[in-house]
N, C-alpha and C positions, 0 to 999 in steps of 0.2 A: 435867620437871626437878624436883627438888629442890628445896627451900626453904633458905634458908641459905647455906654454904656453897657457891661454884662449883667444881667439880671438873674440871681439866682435864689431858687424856689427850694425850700427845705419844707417837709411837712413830718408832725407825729403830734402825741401826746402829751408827752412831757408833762406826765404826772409824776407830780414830785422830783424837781430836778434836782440834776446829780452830774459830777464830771463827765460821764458818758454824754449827755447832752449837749454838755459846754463843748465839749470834744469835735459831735458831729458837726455842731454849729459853728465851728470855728474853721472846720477844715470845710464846711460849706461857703462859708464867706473870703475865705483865699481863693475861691474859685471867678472869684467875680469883682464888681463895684458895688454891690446891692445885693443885700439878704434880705427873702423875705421870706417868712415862715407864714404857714396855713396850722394851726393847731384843731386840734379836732375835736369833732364836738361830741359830748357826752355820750349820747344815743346813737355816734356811727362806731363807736368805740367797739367791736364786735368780736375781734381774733383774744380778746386778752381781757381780764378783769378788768371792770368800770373803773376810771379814775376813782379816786381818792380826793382829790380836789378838784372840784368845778370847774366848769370850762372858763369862765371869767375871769375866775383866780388865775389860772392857768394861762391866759392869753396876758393877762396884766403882767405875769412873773416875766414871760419870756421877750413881750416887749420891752422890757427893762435892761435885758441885756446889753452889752456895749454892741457888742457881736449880730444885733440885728435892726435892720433901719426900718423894718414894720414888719406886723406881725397882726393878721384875721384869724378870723375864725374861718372852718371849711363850711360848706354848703351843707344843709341839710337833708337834701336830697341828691346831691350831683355833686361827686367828689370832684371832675373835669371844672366844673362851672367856676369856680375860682380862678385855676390854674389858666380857661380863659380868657380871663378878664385881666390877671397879671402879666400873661404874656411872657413868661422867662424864658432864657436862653437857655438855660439849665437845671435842670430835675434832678437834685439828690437826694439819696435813697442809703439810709445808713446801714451795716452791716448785719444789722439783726430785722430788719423790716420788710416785711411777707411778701412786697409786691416781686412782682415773677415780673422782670425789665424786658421782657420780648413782650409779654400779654400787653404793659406798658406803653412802651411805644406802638404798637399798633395800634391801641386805643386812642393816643394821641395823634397819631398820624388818619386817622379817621375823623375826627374834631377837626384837622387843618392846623394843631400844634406845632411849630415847628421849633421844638426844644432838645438838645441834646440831655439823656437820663445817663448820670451816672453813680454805679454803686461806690460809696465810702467803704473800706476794707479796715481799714485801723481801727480801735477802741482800746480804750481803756481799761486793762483785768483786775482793776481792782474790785475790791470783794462789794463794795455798796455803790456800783456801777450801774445799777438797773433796780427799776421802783419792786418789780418782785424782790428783790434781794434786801431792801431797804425794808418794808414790811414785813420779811420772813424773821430781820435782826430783832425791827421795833417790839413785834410778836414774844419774839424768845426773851430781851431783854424786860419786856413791861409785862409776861405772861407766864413766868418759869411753870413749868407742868401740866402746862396748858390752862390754867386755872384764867379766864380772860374776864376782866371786869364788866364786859357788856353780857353776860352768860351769869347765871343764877346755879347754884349746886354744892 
């Protein structure tokens, strides 16, 4: 690590944000001096429905936060290649996100990373906590019986 400064790496989606997000980012940036989120990009989107909103839109919202001092986009090809190039002391990983923290650090520790990952365990239960949740509501409230205005019948 570093001297100085702690540099810490949040990465995800954050389509459609929602206290969950503000949550993990918050208790990402108590971790350190410097937040920086990797947002990701449309086409690596792959364990979960495509965003909803663009990756641009999506990178603008989250740099806007108070809570983070920069905010890219990931690699198109090489998820590592950013995480590279930022060089963080610390890798969090919120409590609902796929990555398996041993597959992790190995994979880092094979690039010559030398970052402590840690998983965030707290969230937030409320009921419009996650963009599925928030589209299941949008859904029911703007689609009673399923009758959905982009659907003909």
């Amino acid at each position: 690590m570093r001297t100085g400064l702690i540099r810490v790496l949040a990465t995800g989606t954050f389509d459609l944000l929602h206290p969950g997000h503000l949550m993990y980012l918050e208790q990402s940036r108590a971790l350190g001096d410097e937040l920086v989120v990797i947002v990701a990009r449309d086409a690596n989107v792959l364990h979960k429905p495509k965003p909803i909103i663009p990756q641009e839109q999506r990178l603008l919202m989250v740099s806007a936060l108070k809570m983070v001092d920069r905010a890219v986009l990931g690699s198109e090809t090489d998820m590592f290649e950013p995480i590279e190039e930022l060089k963080p002391d610390i890798i969090t990983l919120g409590y609902d996100q796929h990555f398996d923290v041993v597959l992790l650090k190995e994979e880092l520790a094979t690039r010559g990373i030398d970052a402590q990952v840690v998983r965030l365990e707290g969230h937030d239960p409320c009921p419009l906590c996650s963009s599925r949740m928030i589209v299941a509501k949008a859904l029911e409230k703007r689609c009673p019986g399923g009758n959905r205005p982009d659907q003909k019948g």
